[in-house]
C-alpha positions in Angstrom: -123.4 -94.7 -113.3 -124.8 -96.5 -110.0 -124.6 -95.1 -106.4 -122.1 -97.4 -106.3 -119.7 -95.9 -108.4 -119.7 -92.7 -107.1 -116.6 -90.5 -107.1 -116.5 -89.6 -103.5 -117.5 -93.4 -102.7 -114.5 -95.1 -104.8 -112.1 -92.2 -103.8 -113.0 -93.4 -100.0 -111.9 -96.7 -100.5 -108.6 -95.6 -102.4 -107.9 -93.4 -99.4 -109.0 -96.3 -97.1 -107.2 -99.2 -98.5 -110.1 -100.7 -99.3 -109.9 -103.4 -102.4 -111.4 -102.4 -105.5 -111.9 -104.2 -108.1 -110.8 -103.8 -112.3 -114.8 -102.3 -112.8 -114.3 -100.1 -109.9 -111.5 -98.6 -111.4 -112.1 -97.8 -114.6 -115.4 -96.2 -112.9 -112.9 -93.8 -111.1 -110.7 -92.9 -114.0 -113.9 -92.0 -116.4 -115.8 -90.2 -113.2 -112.3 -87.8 -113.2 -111.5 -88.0 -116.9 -114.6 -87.2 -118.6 -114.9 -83.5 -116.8 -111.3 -83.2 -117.3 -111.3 -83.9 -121.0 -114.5 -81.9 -121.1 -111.9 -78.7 -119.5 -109.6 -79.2 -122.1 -112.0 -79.5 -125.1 -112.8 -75.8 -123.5 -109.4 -74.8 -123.6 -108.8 -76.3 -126.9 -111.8 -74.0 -128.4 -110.9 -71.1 -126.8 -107.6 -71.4 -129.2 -109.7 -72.5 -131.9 -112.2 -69.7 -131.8 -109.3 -67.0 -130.9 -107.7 -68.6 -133.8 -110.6 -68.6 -135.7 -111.8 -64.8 -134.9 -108.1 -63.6 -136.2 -108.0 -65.3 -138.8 -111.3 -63.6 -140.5 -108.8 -60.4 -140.0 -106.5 -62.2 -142.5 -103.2 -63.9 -143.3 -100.9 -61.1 -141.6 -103.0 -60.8 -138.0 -103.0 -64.5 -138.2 -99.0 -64.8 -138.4 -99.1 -62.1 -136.1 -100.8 -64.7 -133.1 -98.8 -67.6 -134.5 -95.5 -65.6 -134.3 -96.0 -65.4 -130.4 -97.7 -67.8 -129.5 -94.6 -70.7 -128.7 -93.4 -67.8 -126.2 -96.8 -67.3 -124.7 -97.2 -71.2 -124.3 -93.3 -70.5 -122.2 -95.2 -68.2 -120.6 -97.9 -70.5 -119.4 -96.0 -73.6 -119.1 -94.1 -72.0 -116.4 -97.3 -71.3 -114.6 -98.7 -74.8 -115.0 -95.4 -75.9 -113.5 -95.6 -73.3 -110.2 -98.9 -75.4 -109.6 -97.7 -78.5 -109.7 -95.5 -78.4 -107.3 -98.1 -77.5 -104.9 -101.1 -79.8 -106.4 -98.8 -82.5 -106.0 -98.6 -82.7 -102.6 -102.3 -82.0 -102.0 -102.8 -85.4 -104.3 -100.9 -87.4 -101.8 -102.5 -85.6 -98.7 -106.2 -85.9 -99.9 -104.7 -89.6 -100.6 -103.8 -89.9 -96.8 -106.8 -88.0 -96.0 -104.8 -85.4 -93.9 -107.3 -82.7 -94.8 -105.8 -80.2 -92.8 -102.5 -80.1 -94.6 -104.0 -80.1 -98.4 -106.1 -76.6 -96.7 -102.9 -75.0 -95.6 -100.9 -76.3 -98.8 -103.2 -74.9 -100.6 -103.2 -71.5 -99.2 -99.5 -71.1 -99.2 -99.4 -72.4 -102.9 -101.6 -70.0 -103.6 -99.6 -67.0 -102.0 -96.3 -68.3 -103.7 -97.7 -69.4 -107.2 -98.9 -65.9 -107.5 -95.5 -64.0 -106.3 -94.1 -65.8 -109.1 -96.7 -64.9 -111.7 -96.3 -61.2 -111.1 -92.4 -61.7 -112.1 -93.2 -63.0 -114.9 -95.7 -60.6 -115.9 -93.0 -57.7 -115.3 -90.5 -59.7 -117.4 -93.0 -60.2 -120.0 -94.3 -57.1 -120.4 -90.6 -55.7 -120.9 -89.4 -58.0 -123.6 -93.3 -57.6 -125.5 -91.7 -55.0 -127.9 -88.5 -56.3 -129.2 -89.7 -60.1 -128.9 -91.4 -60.1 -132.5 -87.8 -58.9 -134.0 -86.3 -61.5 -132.1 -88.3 -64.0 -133.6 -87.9 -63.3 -136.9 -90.9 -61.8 -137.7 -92.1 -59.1 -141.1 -92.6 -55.7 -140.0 -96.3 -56.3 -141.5 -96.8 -58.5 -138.4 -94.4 -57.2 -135.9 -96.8 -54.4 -134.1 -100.2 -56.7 -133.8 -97.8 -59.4 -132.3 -95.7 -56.8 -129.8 -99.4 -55.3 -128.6 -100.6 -59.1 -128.3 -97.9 -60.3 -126.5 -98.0 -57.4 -124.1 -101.8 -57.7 -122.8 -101.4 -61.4 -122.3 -98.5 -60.8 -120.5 -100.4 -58.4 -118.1 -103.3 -61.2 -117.4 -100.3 -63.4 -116.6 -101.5 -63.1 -112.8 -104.9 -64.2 -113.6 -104.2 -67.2 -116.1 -101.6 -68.1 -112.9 -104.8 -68.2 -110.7 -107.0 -69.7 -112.8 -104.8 -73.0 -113.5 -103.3 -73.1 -109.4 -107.1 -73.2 -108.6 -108.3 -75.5 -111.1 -105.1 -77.8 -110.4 -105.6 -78.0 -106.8 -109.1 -78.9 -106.9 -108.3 -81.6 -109.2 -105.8 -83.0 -107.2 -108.4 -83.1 -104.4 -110.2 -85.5 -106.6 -113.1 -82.6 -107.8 -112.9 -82.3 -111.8 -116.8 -81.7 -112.2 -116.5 -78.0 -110.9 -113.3 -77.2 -112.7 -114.6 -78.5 -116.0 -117.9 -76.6 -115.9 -115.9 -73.6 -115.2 -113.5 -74.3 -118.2 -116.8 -74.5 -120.5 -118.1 -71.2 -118.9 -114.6 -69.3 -119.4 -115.0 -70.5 -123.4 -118.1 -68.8 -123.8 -117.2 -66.0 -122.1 -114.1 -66.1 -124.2 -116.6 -65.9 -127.5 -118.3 -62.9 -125.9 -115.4 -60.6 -125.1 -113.3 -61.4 -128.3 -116.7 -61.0 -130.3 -117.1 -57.5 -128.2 -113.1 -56.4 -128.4 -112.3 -57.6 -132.3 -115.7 -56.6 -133.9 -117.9 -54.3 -132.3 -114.8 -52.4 -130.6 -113.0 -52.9 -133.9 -109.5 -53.2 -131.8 -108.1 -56.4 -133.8 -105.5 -58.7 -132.6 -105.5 -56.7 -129.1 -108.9 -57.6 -128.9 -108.4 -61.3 -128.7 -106.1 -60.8 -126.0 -108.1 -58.9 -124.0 -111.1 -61.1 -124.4 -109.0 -64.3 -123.4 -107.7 -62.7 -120.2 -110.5 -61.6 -119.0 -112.2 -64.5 -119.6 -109.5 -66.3 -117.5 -109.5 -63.7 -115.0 -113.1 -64.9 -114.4 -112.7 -68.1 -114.5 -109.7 -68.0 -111.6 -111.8 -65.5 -109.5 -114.5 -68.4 -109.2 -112.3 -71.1 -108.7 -110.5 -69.5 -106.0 -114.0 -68.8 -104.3 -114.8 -72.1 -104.4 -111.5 -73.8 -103.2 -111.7 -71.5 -100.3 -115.2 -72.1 -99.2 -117.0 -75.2 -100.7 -114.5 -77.5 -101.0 -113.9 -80.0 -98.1 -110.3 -80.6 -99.2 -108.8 -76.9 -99.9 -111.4 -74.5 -97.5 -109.7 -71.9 -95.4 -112.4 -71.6 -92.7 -111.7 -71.7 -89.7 -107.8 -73.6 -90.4 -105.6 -70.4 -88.5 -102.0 -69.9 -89.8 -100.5 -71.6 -92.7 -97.8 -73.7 -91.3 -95.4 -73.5 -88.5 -92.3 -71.5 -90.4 -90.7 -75.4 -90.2 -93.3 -77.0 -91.7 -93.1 -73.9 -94.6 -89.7 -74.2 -95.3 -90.5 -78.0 -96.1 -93.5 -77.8 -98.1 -91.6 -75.1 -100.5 -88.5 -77.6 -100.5 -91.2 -80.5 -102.1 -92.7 -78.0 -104.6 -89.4 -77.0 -105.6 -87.8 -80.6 -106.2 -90.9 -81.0 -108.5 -91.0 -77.8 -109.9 -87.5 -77.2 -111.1 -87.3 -80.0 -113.4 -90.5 -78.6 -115.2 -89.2 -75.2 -115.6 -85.9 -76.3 -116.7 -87.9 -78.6 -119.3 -90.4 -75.5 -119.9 -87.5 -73.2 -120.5 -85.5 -75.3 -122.6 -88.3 -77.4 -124.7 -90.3 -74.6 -125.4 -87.4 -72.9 -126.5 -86.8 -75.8 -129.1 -90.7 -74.1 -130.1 -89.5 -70.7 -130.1 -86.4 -71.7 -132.5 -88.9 -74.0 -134.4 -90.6 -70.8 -135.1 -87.4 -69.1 -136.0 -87.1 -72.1 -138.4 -90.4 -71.6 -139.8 -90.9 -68.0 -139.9 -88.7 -67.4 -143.2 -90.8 -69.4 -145.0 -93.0 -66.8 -145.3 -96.6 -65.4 -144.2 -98.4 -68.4 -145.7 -96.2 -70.9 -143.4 -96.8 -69.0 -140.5 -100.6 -69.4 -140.5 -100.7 -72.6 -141.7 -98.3 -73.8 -139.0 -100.1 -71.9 -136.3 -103.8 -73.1 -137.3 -102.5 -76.5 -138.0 -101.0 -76.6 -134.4 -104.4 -75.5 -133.1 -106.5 -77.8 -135.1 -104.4 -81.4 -133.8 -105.1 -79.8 -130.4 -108.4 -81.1 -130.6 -106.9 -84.7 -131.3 -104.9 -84.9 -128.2 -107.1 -82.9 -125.2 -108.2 -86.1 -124.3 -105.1 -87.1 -123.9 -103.9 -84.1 -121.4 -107.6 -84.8 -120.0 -106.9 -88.4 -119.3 -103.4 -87.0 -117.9 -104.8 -85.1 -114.9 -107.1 -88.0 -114.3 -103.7 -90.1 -113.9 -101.9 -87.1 -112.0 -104.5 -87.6 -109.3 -105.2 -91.2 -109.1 -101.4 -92.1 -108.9 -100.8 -89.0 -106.1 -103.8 -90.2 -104.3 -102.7 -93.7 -105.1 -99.2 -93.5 -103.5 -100.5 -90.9 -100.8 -102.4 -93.9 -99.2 -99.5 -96.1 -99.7 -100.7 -97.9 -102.0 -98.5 -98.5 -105.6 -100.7 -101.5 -106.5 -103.5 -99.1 -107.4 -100.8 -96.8 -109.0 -99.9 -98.8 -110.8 -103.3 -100.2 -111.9 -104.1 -96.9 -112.9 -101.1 -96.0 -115.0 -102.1 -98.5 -116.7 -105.6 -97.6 -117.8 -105.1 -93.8 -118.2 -102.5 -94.6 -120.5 -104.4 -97.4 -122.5 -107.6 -95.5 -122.5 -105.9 -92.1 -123.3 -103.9 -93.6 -126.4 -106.8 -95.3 -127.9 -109.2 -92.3 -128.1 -106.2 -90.1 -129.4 -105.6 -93.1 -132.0 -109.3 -93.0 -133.2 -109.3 -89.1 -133.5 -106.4 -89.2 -135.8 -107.8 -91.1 -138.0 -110.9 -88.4 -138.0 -108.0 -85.5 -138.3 -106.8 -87.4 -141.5 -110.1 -87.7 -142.8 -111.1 -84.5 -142.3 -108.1 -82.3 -142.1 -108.8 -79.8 -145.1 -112.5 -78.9 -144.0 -110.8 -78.4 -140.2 -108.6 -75.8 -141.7 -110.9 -74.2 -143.6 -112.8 -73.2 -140.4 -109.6 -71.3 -139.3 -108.5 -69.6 -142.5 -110.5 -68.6 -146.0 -107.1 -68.6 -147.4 -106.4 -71.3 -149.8 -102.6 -72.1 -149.4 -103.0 -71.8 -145.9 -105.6 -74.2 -146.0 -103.7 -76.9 -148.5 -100.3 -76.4 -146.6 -102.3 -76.5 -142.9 -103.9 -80.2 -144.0 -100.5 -81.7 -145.4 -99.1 -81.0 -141.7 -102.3 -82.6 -140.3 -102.1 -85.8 -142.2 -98.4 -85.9 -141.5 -98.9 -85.9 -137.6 -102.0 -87.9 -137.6 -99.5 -91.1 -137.9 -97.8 -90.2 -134.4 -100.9 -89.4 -132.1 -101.3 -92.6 -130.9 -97.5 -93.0 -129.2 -98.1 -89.1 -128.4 -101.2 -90.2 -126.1 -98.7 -92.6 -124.3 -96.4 -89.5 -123.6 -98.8 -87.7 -122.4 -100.4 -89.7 -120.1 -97.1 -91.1 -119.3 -95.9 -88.0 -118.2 -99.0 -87.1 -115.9 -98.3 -90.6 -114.4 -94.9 -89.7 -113.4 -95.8 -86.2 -112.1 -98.6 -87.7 -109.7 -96.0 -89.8 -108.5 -94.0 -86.6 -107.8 -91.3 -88.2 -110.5 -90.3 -85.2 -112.7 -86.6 -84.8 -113.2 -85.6 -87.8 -115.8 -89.3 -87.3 -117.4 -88.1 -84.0 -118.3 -84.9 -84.8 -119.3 -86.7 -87.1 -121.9 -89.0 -84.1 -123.2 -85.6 -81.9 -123.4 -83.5 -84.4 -125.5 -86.5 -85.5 -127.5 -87.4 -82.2 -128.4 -84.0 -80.8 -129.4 -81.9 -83.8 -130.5 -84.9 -85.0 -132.3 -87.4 -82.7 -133.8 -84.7 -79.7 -134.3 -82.1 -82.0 -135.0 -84.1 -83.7 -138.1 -86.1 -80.1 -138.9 -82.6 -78.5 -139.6 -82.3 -81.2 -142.0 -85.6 -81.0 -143.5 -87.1 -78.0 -143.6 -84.3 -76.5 -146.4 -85.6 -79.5 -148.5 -89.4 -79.6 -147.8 -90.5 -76.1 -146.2 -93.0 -76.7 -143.8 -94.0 -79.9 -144.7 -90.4 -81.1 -143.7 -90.7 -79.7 -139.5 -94.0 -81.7 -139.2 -92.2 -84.7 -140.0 -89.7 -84.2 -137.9 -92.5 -83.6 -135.0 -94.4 -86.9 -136.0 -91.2 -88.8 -135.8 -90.1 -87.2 -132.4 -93.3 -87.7 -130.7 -93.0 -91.5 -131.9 -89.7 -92.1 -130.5 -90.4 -90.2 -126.5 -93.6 -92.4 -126.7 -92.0 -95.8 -127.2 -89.2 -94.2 -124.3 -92.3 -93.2 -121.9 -93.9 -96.4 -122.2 -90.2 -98.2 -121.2 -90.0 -95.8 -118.2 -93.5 -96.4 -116.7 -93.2 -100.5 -117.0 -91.1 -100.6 -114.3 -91.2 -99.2 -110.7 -88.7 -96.6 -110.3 -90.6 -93.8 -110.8 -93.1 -94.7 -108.1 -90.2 -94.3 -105.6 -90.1 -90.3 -104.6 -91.5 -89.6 -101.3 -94.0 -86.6 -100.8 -93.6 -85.9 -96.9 
């Protein structure tokens, strides 16, 4: 693109009320979603190639990984959500370009984010051993699940650092140096599991220990980098965090946004974690093929999260300059553009849904039952990508509480609601219907609740 539609340029006249026109815009969203769908095509292949790597261990280490992983996504849904509350507020402050504030919320997010990592690191590693019993799982699979579950529970801290530091420099408006990290962490992802499964021969602990370090990494580098390169989050030289007042206040805002996602963490991915239940008697074969299917759509809708964070920043920045025109504007084409590219990949995921499985899995049923499930939800990616980007809309505009009330109601009146109907009649096949359909139904609601204004209306101070 032209000098003219540089980031830093078109962020400037966002901040500075400056008009922009329709050109100018869609130049901003691609300069912020491209890296950021480029981050999670990285984090999509690190699943795909931890996936992948198991899965040449067979059928039982694969189930094994699939078993835990709705509880480890709990786990990092509640760390996404500790961020937010914090990145948030350094949307609408880079928005009002009150520099000084985003430094010191960042720091003190920082300090808090990671408090709150380390319980949950404690409280995972407790529940690692019994949690594969409690889920339902085979013996066969229940001690490579407890030993996975316990390392990543351990690297909690530095997953928690690596997202807080990669959300707060996108909320500045930076999603080149977060994305380039993302691709770096993958590679280094392929090196340690590579190292730890193979040549160290330690299995399904392996690929935990590959991934965590990886992350740890990857949040080392990003917190160097907030702290001294970037204009928006750099400690130099900014003294004490906040006046104890001013403290109390900013941990007051991240809380009113944070709450309703950990509420709608706790209780939606607990509709995952009794999906799983659901699922697990079906056998070994079920297992895998619901795990590796889950993996492979995750390549449908990345850019759909990526196009998400794009929208979480534009509308924070947006309303942080005080101006809900451009919000609105750019709800509008995140959502559109997001949608569309999911829509087009679906029809590639249909296409090519057996050969994707057979990169995760040399078993056959696996396979066959993996690409039925694929072809199933291939129908409802298109209203998912409105969802999505929906939802980051609402979060930049610091809107979280009836959001996640839709996800909650969605997901368990919905998807468990029809999936305890159909799974006794069509196994697996059966829950991935009832998915399709639910995703269907919270798109067509998302796209209701961002047509109007009243999620625009909650004041970041």
């Amino acid at each position: 693109m032209t000098a003219a539609y540089d980031r830093e340029i078109l962020l400037g006249k966002l901040r500075s009320g400056a008009e922009m026109s329709r050109p100018e815009r869609i130049a901003l969203t691609l300069r912020l979603a491209i890296p950021a769908i480029l981050a999670q095509l990285s984090m999509c292949l690190m699943s795909y190639i931890d996936a992948s790597m198991v899965g040449r261990l067979g059928s039982a280490q694969a189930a094994a990984v699939g078993l835990v992983s709705t509880t480890t996504w709990i786990f990092g849904s509640f760390c996404h959500a500790n961020s937010s509350g914090y990145s948030v507020q350094i949307a609408h402050k880079c928005g009002a370009a009150e520099f000084d504030d985003s430094r010191r919320i960042y720091r003190y997010g920082l300090i808090c984010t990671i408090v709150i990592s380390l319980v949950l690191c404690l409280l995972g590693s407790g529940i690692s051993g019994a949690l594969p019993l409690w889920l339902g799982g085979e013996q066969e699979v229940a001690a490579d699940a407890s030993a996975y579950f316990l390392i990543y529970a351990l690297f909690l801290p530095a997953l928690q650092l690596a997202i807080y530091s990669e959300a707060a420099l996108i909320a500045s408006g930076n999603m080149k140096v977060p994305s380039m990290v993302s691709l770096a962490m993958c590679a280094l992802d392929v090196a340690f599991n590579y190292l730890f499964i193979f040549v160290l021969g330690m299995g399904v602990k392996g690929a935990a220990l590959g991934t965590g370090l990886a992350e740890l990494c990857a949040g080392a580098f990003l917190l160097w980098y907030g702290s001294t390169r970037s204009k928006a989050l750099s400690q130099k030289g900014i003294g004490q965090i906040h006046t104890p007042k001013r403290n109390k206040l900013v941990l007051s805002q991240a809380f009113r946004i944070t709450w309703p996602l950990w509420l709608q963490n706790l209780i939606s991915r607990g509709a995952y974690i009794a999906a799983t239940v659901l699922v697990a008697p079906l056998g070994t074969v079920a297992i895998a093929a619901n795990s590796f299917a889950i993996i492979a759509e995750g390549f449908c809708y990345l850019p759909g999260y990526g196009m998400a964070d794009a929208a979480t920043t534009l509308v924070g920045q947006s309303l942080g300059a005080g101006r809900k025109d451009m919000a609105r504007s750019f709800a509008r084409i995140t959502i559109f553009s997001g949608a569309s590219v999911m829509a087009l990949l679906a029809v590639l995921m249909y296409a090519f849904a057996a050969p994707v499985m057979g990169m995760l899995s040399t078993d056959p049923q696996v396979i066959s039952l993996g690409a039925q499930c694929l072809r199933i939800e291939a129908w409802a990616e298109l209203l998912y990508g409105v969802s999505i980007v929906a939802y980051g809309c609402c979060v930049g505009a610091g809107d979280t509480l009836l959001p996640s009330a839709i996800n909650l109601l969605s997901m368990w009146v919905i998807r468990i609601g029809l999936a305890l109907f159909l799974i006794p009649r069509y196994g697996l096949v059966g829950y991935w219907i009832a998915m399709a359909t639910e995703l269907s139904v919270k798109g067509i609601i998302f796209a209701l609740r961002v047509s109007g204004e009243r999620w625009m209306k909650h004041k970041i101070l």
